[in-house]
C-alpha positions in Angstrom: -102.8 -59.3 7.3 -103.2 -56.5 9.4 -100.9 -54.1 10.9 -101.3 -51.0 13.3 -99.7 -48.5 14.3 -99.4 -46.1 17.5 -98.1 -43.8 19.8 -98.0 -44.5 23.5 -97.7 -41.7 26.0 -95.1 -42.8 29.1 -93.2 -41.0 31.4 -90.0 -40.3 30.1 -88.2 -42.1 33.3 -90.2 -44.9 32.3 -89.5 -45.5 28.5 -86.9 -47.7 28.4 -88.7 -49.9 31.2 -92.1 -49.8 29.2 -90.5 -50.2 26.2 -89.2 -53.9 27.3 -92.1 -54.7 28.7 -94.4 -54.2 25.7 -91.4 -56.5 23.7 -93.1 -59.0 25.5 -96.8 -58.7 23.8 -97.3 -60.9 21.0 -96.7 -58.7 17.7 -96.0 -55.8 19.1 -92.4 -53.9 18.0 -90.6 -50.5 19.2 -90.1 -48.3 16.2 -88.6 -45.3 18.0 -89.1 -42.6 20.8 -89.7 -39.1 21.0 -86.0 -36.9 21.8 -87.7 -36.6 25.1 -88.7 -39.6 25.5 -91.9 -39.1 26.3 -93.8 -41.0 23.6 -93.0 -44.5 22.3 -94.1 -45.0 18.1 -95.3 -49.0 18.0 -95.9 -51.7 15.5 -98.9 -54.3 15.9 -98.9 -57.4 13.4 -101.5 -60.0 13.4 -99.9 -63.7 13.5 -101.1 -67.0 14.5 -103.3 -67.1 18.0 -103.2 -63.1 18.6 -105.6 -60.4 17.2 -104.0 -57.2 16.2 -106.7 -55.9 18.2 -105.8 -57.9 21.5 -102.4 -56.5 21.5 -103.4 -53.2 20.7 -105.6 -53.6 24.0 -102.9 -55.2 26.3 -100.5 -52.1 24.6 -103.0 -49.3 26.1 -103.2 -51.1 29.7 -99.4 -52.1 30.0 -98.1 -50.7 33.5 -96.5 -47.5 32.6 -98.6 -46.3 29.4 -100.2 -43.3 30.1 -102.2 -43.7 26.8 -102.2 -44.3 23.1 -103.5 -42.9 20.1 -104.2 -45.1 17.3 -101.9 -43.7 14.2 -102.7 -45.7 11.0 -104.5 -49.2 10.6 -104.5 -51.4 7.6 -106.4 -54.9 6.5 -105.9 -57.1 3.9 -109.5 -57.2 2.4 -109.4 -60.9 2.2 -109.0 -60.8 5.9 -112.7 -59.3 6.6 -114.9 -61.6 7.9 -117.2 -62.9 4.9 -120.4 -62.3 7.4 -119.1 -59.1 8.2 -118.7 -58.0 4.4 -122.8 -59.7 3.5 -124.4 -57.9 6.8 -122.6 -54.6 5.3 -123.7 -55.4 1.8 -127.4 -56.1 3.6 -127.2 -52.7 4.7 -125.8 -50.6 2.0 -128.9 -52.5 0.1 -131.7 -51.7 2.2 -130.2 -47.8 2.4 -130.4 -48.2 -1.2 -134.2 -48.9 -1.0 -135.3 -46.1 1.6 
């Protein structure tokens, strides 16, 4: 499982209209808005077929979002790749060994 979250920058006259359209990315949810409306606080899940990193992508380039800053991230460890977790166990043992 893994689960992000972030702030998008949009203009306020835009919020509601951005916020609708990034209902429409696959695990992406609206969590709130700034009073002014200038700032939009999202939810990414993974789920079956989409990468929490794909929608975190299509997020940052949806028409309307000025930008986004990546607030917290978390990963089941199961969830790392096992080739990911030997080349970084690889490494940490040939540090070890210089």
């Amino acid at each position: 499982m893994r689960i992000a979250s972030l702030l998008a920058r949009v203009r306020p006259e835009q919020a509601a209209s951005v916020a609708a359209s990034l209902a429409d990315i696959p695990g992406v949810s609206l969590y709130g808005t700034t009073p002014e409306g200038g700032r939009l606080v999202v939810m990414v899940e993974d789920g079956e077929g989409y990468a929490v990193s794909d929608s975190i992508v299509a997020v940052s380039i949806a028409p309307g979002v000025l930008g986004t800053t990546l607030a917290y991230e978390y990963s089941d460890e199961a969830t790392v790749p096992s080739d990911i977790t030997a080349a970084f166990a690889r490494s940490k043992k040939e540090e070890s060994r210089a």
